[in-house]
Biotite code that builds the C-alpha atoms (Angstrom):
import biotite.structure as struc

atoms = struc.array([
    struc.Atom([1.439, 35.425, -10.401], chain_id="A", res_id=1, res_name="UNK", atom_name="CA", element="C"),
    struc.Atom([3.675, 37.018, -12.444], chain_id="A", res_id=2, res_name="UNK", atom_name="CA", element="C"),
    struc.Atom([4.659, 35.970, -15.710], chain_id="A", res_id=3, res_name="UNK", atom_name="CA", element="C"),
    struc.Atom([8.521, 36.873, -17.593], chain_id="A", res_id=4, res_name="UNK", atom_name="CA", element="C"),
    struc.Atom([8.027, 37.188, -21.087], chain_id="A", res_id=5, res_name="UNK", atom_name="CA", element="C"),
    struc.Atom([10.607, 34.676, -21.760], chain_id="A", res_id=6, res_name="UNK", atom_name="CA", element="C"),
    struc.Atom([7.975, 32.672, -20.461], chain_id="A", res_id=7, res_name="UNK", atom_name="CA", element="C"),
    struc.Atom([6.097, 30.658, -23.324], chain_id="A", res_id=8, res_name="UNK", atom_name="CA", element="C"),
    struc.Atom([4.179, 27.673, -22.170], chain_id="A", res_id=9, res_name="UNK", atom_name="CA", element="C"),
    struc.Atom([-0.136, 28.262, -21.433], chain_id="A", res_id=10, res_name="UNK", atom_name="CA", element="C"),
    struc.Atom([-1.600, 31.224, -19.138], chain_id="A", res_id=11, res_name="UNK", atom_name="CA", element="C"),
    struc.Atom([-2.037, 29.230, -15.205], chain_id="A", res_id=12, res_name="UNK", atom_name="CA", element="C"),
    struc.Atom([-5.780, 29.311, -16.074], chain_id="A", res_id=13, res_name="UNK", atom_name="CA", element="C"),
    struc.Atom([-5.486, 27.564, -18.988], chain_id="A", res_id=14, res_name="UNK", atom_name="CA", element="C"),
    struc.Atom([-3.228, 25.234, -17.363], chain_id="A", res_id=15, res_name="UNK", atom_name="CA", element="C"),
    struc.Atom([-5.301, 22.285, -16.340], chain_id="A", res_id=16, res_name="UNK", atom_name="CA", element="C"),
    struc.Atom([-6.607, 22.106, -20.335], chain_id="A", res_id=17, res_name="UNK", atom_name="CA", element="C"),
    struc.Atom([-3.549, 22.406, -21.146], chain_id="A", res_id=18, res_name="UNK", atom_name="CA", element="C"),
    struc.Atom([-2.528, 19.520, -18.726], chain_id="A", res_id=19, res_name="UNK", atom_name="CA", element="C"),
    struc.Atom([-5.271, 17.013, -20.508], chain_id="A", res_id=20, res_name="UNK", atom_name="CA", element="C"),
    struc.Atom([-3.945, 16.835, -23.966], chain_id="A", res_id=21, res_name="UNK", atom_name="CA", element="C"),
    struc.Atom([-0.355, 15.754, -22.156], chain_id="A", res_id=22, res_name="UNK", atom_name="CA", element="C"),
    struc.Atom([-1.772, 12.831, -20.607], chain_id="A", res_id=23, res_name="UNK", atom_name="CA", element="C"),
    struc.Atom([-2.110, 9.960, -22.371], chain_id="A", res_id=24, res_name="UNK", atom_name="CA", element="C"),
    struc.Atom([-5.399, 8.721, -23.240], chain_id="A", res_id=25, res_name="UNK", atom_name="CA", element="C"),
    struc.Atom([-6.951, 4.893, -23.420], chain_id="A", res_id=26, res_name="UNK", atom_name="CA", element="C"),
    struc.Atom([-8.225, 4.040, -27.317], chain_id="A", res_id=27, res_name="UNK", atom_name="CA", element="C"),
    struc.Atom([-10.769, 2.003, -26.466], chain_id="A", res_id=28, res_name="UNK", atom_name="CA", element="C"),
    struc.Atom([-12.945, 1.208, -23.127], chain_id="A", res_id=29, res_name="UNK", atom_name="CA", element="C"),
    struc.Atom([-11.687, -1.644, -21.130], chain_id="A", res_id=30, res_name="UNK", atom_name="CA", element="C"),
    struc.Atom([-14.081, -4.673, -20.830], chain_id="A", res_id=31, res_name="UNK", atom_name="CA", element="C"),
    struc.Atom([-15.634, -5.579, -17.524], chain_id="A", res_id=32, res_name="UNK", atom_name="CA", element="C"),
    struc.Atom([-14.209, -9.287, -17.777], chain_id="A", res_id=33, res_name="UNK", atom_name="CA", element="C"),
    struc.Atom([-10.669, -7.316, -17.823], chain_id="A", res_id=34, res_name="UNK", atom_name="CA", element="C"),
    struc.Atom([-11.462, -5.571, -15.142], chain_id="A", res_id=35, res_name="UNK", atom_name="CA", element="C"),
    struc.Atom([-12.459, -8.294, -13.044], chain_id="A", res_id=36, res_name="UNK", atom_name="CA", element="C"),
    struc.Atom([-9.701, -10.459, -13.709], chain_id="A", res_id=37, res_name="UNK", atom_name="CA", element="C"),
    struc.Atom([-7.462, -7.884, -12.566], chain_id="A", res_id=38, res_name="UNK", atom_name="CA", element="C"),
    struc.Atom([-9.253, -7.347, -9.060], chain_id="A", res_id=39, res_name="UNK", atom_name="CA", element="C"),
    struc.Atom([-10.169, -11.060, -8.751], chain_id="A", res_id=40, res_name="UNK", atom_name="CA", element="C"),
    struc.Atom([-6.190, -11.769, -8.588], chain_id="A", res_id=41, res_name="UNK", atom_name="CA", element="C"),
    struc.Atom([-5.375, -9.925, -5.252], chain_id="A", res_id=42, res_name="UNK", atom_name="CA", element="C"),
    struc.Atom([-6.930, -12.929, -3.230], chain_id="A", res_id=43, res_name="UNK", atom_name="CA", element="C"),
    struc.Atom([-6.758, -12.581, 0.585], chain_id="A", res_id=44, res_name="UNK", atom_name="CA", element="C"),
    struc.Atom([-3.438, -14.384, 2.196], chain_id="A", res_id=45, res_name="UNK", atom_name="CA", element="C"),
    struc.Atom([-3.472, -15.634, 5.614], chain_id="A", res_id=46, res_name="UNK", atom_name="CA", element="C"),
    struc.Atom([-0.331, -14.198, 7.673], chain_id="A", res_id=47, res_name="UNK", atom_name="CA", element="C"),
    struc.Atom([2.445, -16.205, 7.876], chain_id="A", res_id=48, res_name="UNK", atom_name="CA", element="C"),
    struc.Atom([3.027, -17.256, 11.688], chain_id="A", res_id=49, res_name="UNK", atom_name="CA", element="C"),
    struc.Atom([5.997, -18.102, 13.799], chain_id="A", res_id=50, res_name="UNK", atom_name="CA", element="C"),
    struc.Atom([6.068, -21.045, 16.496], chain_id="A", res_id=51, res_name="UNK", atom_name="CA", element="C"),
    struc.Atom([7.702, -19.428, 19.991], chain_id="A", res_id=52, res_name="UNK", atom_name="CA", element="C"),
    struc.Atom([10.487, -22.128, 21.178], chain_id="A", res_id=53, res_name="UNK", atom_name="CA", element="C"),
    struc.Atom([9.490, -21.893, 24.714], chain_id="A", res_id=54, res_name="UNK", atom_name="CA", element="C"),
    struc.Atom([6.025, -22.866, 24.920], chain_id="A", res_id=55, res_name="UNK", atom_name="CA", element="C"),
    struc.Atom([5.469, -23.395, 21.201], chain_id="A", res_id=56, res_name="UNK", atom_name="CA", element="C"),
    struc.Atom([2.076, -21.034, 20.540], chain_id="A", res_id=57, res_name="UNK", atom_name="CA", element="C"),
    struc.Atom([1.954, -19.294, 17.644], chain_id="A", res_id=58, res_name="UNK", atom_name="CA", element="C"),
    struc.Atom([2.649, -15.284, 17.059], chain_id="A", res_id=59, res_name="UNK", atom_name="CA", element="C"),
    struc.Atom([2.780, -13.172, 14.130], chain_id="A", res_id=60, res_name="UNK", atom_name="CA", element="C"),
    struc.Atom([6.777, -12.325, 13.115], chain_id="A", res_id=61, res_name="UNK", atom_name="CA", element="C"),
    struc.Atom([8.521, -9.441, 14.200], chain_id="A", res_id=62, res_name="UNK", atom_name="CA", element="C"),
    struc.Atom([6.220, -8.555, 16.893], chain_id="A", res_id=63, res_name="UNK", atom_name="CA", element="C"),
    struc.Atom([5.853, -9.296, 20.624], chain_id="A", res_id=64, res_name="UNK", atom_name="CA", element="C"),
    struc.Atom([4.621, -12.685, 21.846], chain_id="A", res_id=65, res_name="UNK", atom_name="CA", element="C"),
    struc.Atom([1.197, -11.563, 23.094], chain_id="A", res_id=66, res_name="UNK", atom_name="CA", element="C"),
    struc.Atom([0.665, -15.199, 24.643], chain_id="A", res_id=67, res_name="UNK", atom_name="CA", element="C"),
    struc.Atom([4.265, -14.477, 27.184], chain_id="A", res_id=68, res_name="UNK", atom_name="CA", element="C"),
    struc.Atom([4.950, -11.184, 26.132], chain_id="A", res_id=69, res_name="UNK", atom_name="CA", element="C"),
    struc.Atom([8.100, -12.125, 25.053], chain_id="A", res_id=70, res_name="UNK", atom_name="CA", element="C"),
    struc.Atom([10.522, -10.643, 21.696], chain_id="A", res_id=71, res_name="UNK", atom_name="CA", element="C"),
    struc.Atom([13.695, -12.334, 20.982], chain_id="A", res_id=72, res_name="UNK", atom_name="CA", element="C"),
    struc.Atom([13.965, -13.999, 23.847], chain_id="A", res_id=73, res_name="UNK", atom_name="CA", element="C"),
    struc.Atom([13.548, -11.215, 26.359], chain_id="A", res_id=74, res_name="UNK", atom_name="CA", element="C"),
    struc.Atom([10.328, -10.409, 28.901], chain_id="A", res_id=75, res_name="UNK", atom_name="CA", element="C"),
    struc.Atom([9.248, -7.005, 27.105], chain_id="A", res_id=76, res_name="UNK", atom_name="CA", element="C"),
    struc.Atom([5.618, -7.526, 28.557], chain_id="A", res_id=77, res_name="UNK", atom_name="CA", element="C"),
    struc.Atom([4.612, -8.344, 31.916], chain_id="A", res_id=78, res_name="UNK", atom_name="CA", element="C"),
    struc.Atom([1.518, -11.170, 31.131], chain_id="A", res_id=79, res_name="UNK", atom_name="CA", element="C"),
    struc.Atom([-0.631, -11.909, 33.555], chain_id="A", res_id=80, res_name="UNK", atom_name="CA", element="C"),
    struc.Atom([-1.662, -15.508, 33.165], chain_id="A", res_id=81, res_name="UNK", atom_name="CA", element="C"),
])
């Protein structure tokens, strides 16, 4: 790589050193109780579910009926039952 002499900033092998001292840095060490309470907030959520009109079974939204194969109240799939 070629460098201008206008250019001023750190040589490209210096550059990931250089990179460190940008980024900021953490004073002290986070505690393990911090930690956890972070992680233990993102708690599993069941998905939400929709109830078909026609025969009333349960499907996720958005998506095909895999019970009738049905999507907004058109045959999409051909079920066998």
């Amino acid at each position: 790589m070629l460098l201008s002499s206008a250019y001023k900033g750190p040589a490209p092998t210096e550059f990931k050193l250089y990179q460190a001292f940008l980024m900021g840095q953490p004073k002290r060490k986070h505690s393990k109780q911090r930690s956890r309470k972070r992680r233990g907030a993102v708690q599993f959520e069941l998905p939400q579910l929709a109830k078909d009109p026609q025969d009333g079974t349960r499907f996720r939204p958005h998506r095909i009926n895999p019970a009738n194969g049905m999507y907004r109240g058109r045959q999409v799939l051909d079920v066998e039952v």
